[in-house]
C-alpha positions, -999 to 999 in steps of 0.1 A, spaced: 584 -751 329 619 -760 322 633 -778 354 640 -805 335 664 -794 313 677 -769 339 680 -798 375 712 -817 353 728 -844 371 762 -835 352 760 -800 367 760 -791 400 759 -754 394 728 -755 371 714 -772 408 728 -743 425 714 -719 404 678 -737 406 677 -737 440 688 -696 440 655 -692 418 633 -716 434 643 -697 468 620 -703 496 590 -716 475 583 -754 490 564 -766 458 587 -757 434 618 -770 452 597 -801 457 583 -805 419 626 -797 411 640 -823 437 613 -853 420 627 -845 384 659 -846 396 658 -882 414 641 -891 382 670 -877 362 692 -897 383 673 -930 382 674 -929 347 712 -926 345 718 -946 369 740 -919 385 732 -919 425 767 -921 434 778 -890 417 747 -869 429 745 -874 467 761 -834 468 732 -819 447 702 -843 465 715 -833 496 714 -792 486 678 -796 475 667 -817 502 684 -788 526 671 -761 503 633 -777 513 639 -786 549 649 -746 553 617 -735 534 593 -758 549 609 -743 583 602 -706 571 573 -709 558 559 -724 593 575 -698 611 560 -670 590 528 -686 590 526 -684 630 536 -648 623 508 -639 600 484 -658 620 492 -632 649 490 -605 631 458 -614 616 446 -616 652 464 -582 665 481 -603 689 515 -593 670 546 -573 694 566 -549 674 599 -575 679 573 -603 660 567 -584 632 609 -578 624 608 -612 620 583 -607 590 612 -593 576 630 -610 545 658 -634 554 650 -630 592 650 -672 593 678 -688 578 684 -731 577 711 -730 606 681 -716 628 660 -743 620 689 -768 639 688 -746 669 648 -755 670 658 -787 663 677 -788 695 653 -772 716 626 -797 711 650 -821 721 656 -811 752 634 -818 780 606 -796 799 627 -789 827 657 -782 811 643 -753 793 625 -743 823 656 -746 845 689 -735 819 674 -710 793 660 -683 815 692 -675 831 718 -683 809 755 -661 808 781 -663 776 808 -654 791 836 -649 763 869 -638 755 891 -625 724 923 -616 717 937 -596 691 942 -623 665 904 -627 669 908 -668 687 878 -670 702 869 -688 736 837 -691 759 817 -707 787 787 -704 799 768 -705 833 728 -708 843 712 -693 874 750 -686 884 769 -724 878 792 -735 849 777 -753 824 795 -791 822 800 -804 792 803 -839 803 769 -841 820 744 -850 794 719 -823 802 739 -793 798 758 -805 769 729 -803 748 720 -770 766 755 -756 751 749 -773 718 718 -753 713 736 -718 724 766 -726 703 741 -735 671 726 -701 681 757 -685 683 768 -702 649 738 -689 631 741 -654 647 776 -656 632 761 -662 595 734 -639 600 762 -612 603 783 -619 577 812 -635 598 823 -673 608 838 -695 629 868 -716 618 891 -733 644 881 -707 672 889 -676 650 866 -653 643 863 -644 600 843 -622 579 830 -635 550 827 -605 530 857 -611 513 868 -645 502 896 -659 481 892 -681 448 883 -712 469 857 -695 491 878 -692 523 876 -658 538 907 -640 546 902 -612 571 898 -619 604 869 -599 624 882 -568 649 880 -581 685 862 -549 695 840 -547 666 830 -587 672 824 -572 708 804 -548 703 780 -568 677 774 -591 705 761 -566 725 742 -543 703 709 -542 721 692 -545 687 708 -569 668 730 -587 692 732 -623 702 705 -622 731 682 -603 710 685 -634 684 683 -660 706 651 -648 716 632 -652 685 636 -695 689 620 -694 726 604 -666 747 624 -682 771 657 -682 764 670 -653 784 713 -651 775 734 -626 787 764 -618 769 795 -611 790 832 -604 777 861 -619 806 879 -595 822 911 -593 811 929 -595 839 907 -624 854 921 -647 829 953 -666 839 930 -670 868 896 -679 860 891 -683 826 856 -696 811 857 -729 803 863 -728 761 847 -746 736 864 -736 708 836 -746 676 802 -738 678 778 -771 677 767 -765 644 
């Protein structure tokens, strides 16, 4: 083994490039993070480290998370108990670490709120042709309210949803507008904004859109993705939230 000559506190992409190898492997990323704190104990270099603990530490939180998840999976399969849309999710890459915050969030919310704002839950959006990007949402017909406690954390959880759907897809979410990230410039900003109607119709697609990933964090969570009418808007526009909660 040579993680400890490769893990250097002086060089942040030798722990970038560890962590690429190491991938999703939980041991390994564990056996690299303790020769690492070692490295840095010895140096006496915490201060100057916190960016590459906190990429490892990351790096295991988001295996430990897939390697649960698949392990459910298996165990399903192993018992023919597996539905066609469960075994996609067998599929390489299918969980990334943003997904793990939107389970994160639904554990903390209580009983009754799943049972009462995921089944029936609306995005309702809108964007305009520089790709700014608003939305609301509603459950079982009502606006969701930010300022009440309950459904704050209800929209957290969608927007983290929506955040991680974004990533999935090769696009993001900077100050409302809508980027790719396909192409980026020498500081690792991306520079084309996404098409309003292809954005539009990725949310929809009734494969890969946004309900059909929500679905894989709870059987429950029922969304139903709604562009705004136009001509509604100077009159009843969704209420906006213009980041997602990630």
């Amino acid at each position: 083994m040579t993680i400890a000559k490769t893990v250097n506190i002086a060089d942040n992409a030798a722990v970038a490039k560890f962590i690429k190898t190491a991938g999703n492997n939980v041991e390994l990323l564990q056996y690299g993070q303790a020769i690492h704190n070692q490295n840095i104990k010895k140096n006496h270099a915490e201060d100057v480290s916190v960016a590459a603990m906190d990429a490892i530490s990351d790096s295991i939180l988001t295996a430990q998370y897939i390697e649960n998840k698949r392990q459910v999976l298996l165990d399903a399969l192993h018992q023919g108990k597996m539905t066609p849309a469960e075994l996609d999710m067998l599929k390489p890459g299918y969980f990334i670490y943003l997904d793990s915050l939107v389970q994160k969030g639904l554990q903390e919310l209580s009983e009754q709120a799943r049972a009462e704002k995921l089944g029936q839950l609306v995005m309702v959006y809108d964007i305009n042709n520089d790709s700014e990007f608003v939305r609301g949402y509603l459950s079982q017909g009502k606006a969701l309210n930010a300022n009440h406690a309950e459904d704050k954390a209800v929209i957290d959880v969608v927007d983290q949803a929506f955040h991680s759907w974004l990533v999935a897809n090769k696009m993001t979410n900077q100050d409302g507008v809508i980027y790719s990230t396909e192409q980026l410039d020498k500081a690792g900003n991306p520079i084309n904004r996404v098409d309003p109607e292809v954005l539009s119709a990725r949310l929809s697609d009734p494969v890969d859109g946004l309900h059909r990933a929500i679905k894989k964090h709870d059987k429950r969570f029922e969304l139903e993705v709604r562009q705004h009418q136009a001509a509604q808007k100077t009159q009843q526009a969704p209420q906006t939230n213009p980041e997602p909660g990630a």
